[in-house]
N, C-alpha and C positions, 0 to 999 in steps of 0.2 A: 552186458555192458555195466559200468559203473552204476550210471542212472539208473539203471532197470534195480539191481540192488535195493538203491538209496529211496525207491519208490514203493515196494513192496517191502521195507523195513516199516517207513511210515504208514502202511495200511494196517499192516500186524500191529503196531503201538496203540492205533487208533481203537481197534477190536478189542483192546482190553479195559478201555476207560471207561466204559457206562455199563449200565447192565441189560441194554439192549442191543438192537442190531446199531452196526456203528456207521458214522455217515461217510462215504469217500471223500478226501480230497476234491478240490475242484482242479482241475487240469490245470496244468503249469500251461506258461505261456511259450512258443516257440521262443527258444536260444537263437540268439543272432549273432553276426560277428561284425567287422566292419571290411568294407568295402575300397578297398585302393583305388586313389585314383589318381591322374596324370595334372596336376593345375597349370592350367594355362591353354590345353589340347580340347579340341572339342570331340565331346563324345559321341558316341552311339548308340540311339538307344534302343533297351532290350537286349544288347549283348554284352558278354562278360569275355574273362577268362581265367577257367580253375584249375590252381595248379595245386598237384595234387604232394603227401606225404610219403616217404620212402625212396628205393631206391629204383632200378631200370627194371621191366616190366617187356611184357611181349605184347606184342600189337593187339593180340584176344584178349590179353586180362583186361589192358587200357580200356581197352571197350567198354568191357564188361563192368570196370568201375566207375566209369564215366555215366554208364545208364543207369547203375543203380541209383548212384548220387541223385539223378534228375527224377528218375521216380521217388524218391525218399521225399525230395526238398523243390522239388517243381522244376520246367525249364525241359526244353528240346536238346536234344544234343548238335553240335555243329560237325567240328572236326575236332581231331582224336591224335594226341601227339606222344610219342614213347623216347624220342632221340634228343633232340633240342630242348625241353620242356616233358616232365611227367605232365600229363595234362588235359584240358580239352577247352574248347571255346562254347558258349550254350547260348541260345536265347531263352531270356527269363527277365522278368519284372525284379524291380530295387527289392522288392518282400525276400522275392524268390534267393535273389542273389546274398542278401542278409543273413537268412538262414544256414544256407551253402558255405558260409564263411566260416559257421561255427562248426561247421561239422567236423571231429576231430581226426577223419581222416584227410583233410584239405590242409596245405601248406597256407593259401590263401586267394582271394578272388580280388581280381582288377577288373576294372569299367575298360569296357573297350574303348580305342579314342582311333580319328582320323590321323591320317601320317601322311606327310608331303613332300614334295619334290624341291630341292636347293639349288633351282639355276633359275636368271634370267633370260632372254634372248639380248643380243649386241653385233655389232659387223664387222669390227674390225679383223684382220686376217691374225691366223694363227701366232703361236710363236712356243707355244709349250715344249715341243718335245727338244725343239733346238738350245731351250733355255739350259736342261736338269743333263745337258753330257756336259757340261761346261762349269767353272767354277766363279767365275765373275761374267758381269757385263762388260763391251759388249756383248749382243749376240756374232756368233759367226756364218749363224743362215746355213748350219748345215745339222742334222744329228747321226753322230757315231755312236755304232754298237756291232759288237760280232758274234751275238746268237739270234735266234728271232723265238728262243725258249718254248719249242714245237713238239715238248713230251710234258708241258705243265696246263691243268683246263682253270679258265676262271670263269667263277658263277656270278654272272650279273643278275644281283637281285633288286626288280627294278620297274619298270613299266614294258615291260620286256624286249626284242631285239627285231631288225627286220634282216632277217637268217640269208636273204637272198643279195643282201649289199653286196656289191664288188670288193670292197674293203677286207671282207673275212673271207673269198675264196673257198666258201667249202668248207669254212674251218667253224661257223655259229650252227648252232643245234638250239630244241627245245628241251627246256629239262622240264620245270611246274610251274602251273598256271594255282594258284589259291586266289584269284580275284574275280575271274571270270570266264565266259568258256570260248573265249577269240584268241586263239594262240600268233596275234598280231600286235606289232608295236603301233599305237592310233596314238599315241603320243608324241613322240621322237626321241626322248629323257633317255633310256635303256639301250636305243641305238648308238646315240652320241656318245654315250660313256663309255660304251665297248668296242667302239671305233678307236678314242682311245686308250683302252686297255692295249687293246691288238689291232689296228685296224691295216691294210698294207700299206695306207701312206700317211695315215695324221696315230698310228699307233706309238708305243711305248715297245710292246714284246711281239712282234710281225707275225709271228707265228703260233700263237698260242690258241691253244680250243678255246670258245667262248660257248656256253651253255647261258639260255636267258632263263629267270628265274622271276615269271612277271606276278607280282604284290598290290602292282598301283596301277589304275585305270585310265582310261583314255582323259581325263582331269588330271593326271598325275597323283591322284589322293589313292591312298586303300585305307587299312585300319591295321590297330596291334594285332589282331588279327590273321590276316593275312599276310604282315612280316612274318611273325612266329609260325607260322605254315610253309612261308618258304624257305624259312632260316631250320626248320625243321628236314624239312627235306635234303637242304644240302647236306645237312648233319649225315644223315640216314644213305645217302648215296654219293656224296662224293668221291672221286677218282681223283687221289692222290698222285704228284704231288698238287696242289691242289689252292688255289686263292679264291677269294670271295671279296666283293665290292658293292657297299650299301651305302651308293647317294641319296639317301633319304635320312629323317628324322623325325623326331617331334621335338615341339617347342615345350617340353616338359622334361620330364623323368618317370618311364616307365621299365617297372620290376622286372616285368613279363617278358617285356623286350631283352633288358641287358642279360637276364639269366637265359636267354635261347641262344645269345649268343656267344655269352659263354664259354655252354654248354657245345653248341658247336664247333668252336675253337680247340677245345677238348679233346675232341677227335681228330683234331690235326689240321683243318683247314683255317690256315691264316684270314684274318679278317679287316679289311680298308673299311674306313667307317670316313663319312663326310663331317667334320666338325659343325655345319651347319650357320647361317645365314642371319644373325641376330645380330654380329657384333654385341656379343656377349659373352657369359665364359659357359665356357662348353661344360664346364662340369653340371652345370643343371638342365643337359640335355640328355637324349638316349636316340642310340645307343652309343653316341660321341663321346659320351663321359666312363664306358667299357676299356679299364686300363686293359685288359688281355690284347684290345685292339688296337690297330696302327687308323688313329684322329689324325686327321690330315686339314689347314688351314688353306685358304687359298691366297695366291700374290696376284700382284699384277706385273706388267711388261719393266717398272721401274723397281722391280725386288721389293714394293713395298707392299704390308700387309694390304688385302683389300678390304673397302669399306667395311662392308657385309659379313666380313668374314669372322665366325668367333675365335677364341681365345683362350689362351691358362694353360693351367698346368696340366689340365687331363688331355693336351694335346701333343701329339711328338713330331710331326714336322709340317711344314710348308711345302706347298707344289703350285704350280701355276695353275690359277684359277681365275682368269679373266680374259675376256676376249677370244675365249680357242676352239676353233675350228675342226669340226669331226663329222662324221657321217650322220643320215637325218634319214628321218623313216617314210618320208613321201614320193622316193623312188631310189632303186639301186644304184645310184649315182652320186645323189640328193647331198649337199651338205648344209653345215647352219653354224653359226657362231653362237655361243652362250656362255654368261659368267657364272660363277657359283664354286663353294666347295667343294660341291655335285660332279665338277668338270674336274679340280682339284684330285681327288681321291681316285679315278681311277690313271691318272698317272703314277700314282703310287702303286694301285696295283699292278699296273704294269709293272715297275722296278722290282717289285719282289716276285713276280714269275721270269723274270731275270737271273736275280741271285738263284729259285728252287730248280732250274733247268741244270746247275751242274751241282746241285746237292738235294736231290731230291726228297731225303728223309729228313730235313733241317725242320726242328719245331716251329708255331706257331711264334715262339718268345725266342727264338734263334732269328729269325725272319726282323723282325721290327728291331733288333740289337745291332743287326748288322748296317738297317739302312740307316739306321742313328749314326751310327759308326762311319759311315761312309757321306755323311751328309756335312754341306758344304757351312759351316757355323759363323755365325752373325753377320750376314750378306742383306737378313729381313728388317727393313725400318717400320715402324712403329709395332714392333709382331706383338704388342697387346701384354696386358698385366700376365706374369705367371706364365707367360710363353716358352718353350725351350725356341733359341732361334736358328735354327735347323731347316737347309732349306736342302729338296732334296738334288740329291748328283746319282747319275747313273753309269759313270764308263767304271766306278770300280769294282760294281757286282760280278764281270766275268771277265776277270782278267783270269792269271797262271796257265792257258792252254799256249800250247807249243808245240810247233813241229821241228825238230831236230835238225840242224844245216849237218849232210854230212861232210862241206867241203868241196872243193873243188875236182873235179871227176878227169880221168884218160883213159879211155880206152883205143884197142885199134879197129880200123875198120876190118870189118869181116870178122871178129871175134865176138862169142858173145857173152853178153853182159849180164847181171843179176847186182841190182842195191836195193835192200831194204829199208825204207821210209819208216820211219818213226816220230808219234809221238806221243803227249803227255798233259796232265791235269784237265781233260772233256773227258765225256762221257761216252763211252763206249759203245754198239761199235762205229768204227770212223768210215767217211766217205772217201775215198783217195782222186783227185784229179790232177791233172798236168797239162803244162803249156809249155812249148818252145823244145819238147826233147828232139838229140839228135834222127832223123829219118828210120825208120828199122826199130825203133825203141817204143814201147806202152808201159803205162802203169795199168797193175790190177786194182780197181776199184774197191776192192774187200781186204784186199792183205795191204795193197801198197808199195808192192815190191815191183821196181819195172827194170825190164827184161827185153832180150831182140837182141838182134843183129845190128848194128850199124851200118849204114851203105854207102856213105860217104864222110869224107873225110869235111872238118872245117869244126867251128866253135860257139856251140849254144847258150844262149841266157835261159836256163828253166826253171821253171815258176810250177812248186807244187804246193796244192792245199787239204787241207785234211777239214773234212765236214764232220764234229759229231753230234751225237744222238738228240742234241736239244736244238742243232740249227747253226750251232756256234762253228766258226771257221776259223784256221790258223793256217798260213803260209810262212814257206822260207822260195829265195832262191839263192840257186846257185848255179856254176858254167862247168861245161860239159865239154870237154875237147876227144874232138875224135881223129886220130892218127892214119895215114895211111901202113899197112904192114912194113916192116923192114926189110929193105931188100936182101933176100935169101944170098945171095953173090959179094955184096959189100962185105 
C-alpha cells in the first residue's frame, strides 16, 4: 500500500542522518474518517453500517471482506449485504467505527438509527378504495376494477403480516424476518397495509401474492438495519412482476437507506414509499425523498391533504390516508381503522400491481409515469408547498381488454354449430365461460370456441366472458336464435 511505501521511505532517510544507529519514528496515530449520521433519528448504540467500495461481489467474497475489515479496525460482524447495498452492518464502539471509515477500501460508515411506523389508530369506517376508481366527490359507495392482478407479488416490508387472514385466501406467505425470530405480526401495522394492498374486501388488487417482509417489531420500531436487510433481500429474491411497499420512515435522512433502495429498484421491483407523518417536506426524509420511488401523501374523506401528512416536490401523488379500514392481526377476521401515510402508500401499491398485471416487464420508472399519468389533478386542497396535486385514480390502469361481439347468431335445430370466441389486449392464456347459450351448445374453457347441437328451437340472450392470466375479465353479449329445420316437402 501507499502508506507502507511512505513509511519505509522515512525510515531509510532516517538511517542516514547521524552516524549511529538511527532512532524509529514514533507510530503515527490511527487514521480516522467521519461517521454519517441521521439528525433528528435516534440511534443505536454500538451499531453501524459499512458500505463498502466497488462494484457487485458474490456472497463469499462480501464475507470475506466484511471480516477482514473487522479484524483490521475492531467490531463483530452483523449481517452481510451483496444485492441492495455492497456491505455489512457491525457492532463496534464510535473508535472502532472512526477508523473503519478511513479505510480506503470503505465507501463510507453510518450510525445506525431506530425507524418507525406512520399510522395512528381512528374508527371511523372506511372509504379508501371507493374514493381512487372515481374522479370527484361524491363517493358512489361502490369500487370498480376488472382484474384482481393474480400473476403480480408484493413485498410488504413491515412489521410483518398475519398470513392466516381471511382477506388473503391463501394468497400471504413469509419471505424475511431481519428483526427477529417470530415469524408473527404482534403489531398489526404489516397486516393492515396488506390488507390493503390485496385484501378480498378492503384491497386495492384482490388477487395479488403478498409476501411479509418483517423489519419492525412488535413496538413497530426496528433500525437502518434491519430495513437495509430486508430491502436487500427483496432485491436478491424477488419474483417479477413484482411491487414493494415501505410504510415506514425516519425522521431524518439516511444514505444507507436511499441507496438500498435504489439499488433495489434497479433490479426491477417498483417501490411505494410512505411520505411520512411530520407535516413537513419529505425531502429531508428517507427513504420518502427516493426520487426512483413512488412518495405517496395521505387525504382525508374531504380530498383534503391530511394534517400529518408531509409534502413537496420529492412527492408524486396523494392517496387516501385517513380513517381506513383493513384487516388487523389479533385474529383472522379482526379489523381496525388507522390514519397515516402508512395506510396511504399501499393503496398505491395496489394501483400499480394493477397496471404490472397486463404489462408485466414495464420498468420501475414506467410504473410511477403511468400512475402520474392516470391521476386525477388538482382535486387535493392544501396539498402543501412544492406538492405535484395528483390524486390518485385507478379504473384506467386496465382498461383495452376486449372480447370480440361476433353478432347476432342462426342456426337450425338439429344442425351443428362451431363459433369461435375471441379476444384481445389481456394476457394470455384466457379463461372462456358462458351463460344463457341455446340447450345442446357449450363453450371450451381453453379455446373458447362453443360447439353442440341445438335441441330446441327459440331465442337466447348469451353472455360470454373471457378471464385472463392476471384475473382481469371482459364480456360481450349477444342473441342466439335457434330455427326449427325447413320442412323438407314445402
Amino acid at each position: 500500500m501507499t502508506t507502507g511505501v511512505v513509511a519505509a521511505l522515512a525510515l531509510a532517510l532516517g538511517a542516514t542522518t547521524g552516524a549511529g544507529a538511527a532512532t524509529p519514528a514514533a507510530d503515527a496515530p490511527p487514521a480516522v474518517g467521519t461517521v454519517r449520521t441521521v439528525p433528528g433519528a435516534t440511534p443505536v448504540p454500538g451499531s453501524y453500517l459499512v458500505v463498502l467500495k466497488g462494484g457487485a461481489v458474490t456472497a463469499q467474497a462480501a464475507s470475506r471482506t466484511a471480516e477482514a475489515l473487522a479484524g483490521r479496525h475492531g467490531g463483530r460482524v452483523d449481517k452481510v449485504w451483496k444485492d441492495a447495498l455492497h456491505g455489512f452492518s457491525a457492532r463496534m464502539s464510535a473508535d472502532q467505527a472512526a477508523r473503519m471509515a478511513a479505510d480506503p477500501g470503505v465507501a463510507y460508515v453510518e450510525q445506525d438509527v431506530e425507524i418507525r411506523l406512520q399510522a395512528t389508530q381512528t374508527n371511523p369506517p372506511s372509504w379508501g378504495i371507493d374514493r381512487i376508481d372515481q374522479r370527484a366527490l361524491p363517493l358512489n359507495r361502490s369500487y370498480t376494477y376488472d382484474t384482481t392482478a393474480n400473476n403480480v407479488t408484493v413485498y410488504v416490508v413491515d412489521t410483518g403480516v398475519r398470513t392466516s387472514h381471511t382477506e388473503f385466501g391463501g394468497r400471504a406467505s413469509w419471505g424475511h424476518n431481519s428483526i427477529d425470530s417470530q415469524n408473527t405480526d404482534c403489531n398489526g401495522h404489516g397486516t393492515h397495509v396488506a390488507g390493503t394492498v390485496g385484501g378480498r374486501l378492503h384491497g386495492v388488487a384482490k388477487g395479488v401474492k403478498i409476501v411479509a417482509v418483517k423489519v419492525l417489531n412488535c413496538a413497530g420500531s426496528g433500525t437502518t438495519t434491519s430495513l437495509v436487510d430486508g430491502v436487500n433481500w427483496v432485491a436478491a429474491n424477488a419474483r417479477r412482476p413484482a411491487v414493494a411497499n415501505l410504510s415506514l420512515g425516519f425522521n431524518g435522512v439516511s444514505t444507507a437507506a436511499d441507496n438500498a433502495v435504489r439499488a433495489a429498484i434497479s433490479r426491477g421491483v417498483t417501490f411505494v414509499v410512505a411520505s411520512n407523518n411530520f407535516n413537513t417536506d419529505a425531502c429531508n426524509h428517507s427513504p420518502a425523498r427516493v426520487a426512483e420511488a413512488i412518495t405517496v401523501n395521505a387525504t382525508d374523506s374531504a380530498d383534503r391533504r391530511a394534517s400529518f401528512s408531509n409534502f413537496g416536490r420529492c412527492t408524486d401523488l396523494f392517496a387516501p390516508g385517513v380513517g381506513i379500514t383493513s384487516s388487523w392481526h389479533s385474529g383472522d377476521t379482526a379489523t381496525r381503522s388507522l390514519n397515516g401515510t402508512s395506510m396511504a402508500a399501499p393503496h398505491v401499491a395496489g394501483a400499480a400491481a394493477l397496471y404490472l398485471t397486463l404489462r408485466t416487464s414495464a420498468s420501475p420508472a414506467t410504473v410511477p409515469a403511468a400512475l402520474i399519468t392516470a391521476s386525477t389533478k388538482n382535486r387535493v386542497t392544501n396539498a402543501g408547498t412544492g406538492s405535484p396535486n395528483r390524486l390518485l385514480f385507478t379504473r384506467s390502469q386496465t382498461t383495452g381488454f376486449t372480447v370480440a361481439n361476433p353478432g347476432s347468431q342462426r342456426s337450425f335445430q338439429s344442425d351443428p354449430v362451431r363459433l369461435q370466441m375471441t379476444a384481445s389486449g389481456g394476457t394470455t392464456p384466457y379463461r372462456w365461460t358462458a351463460r344463457a347459450l341455446p340447450l345442446g351448445l357449450t363453450i371450451n374453457a381453453t379455446s373458447g370456441v362453443i360447439s353442440g347441437v341445438a335441441r330446441s328451437a327459440g331465442t337466447s340472450t348469451v353472455h360470454v366472458t373471457a378471464t385472463d392470466a392476471g384475473g382481469r375479465s371482459a364480456s360481450v353479449t349477444f342473441t342466439w336464435q335457434v330455427v326449427r329445420e325447413p320442412c323438407p316437402t314445402c
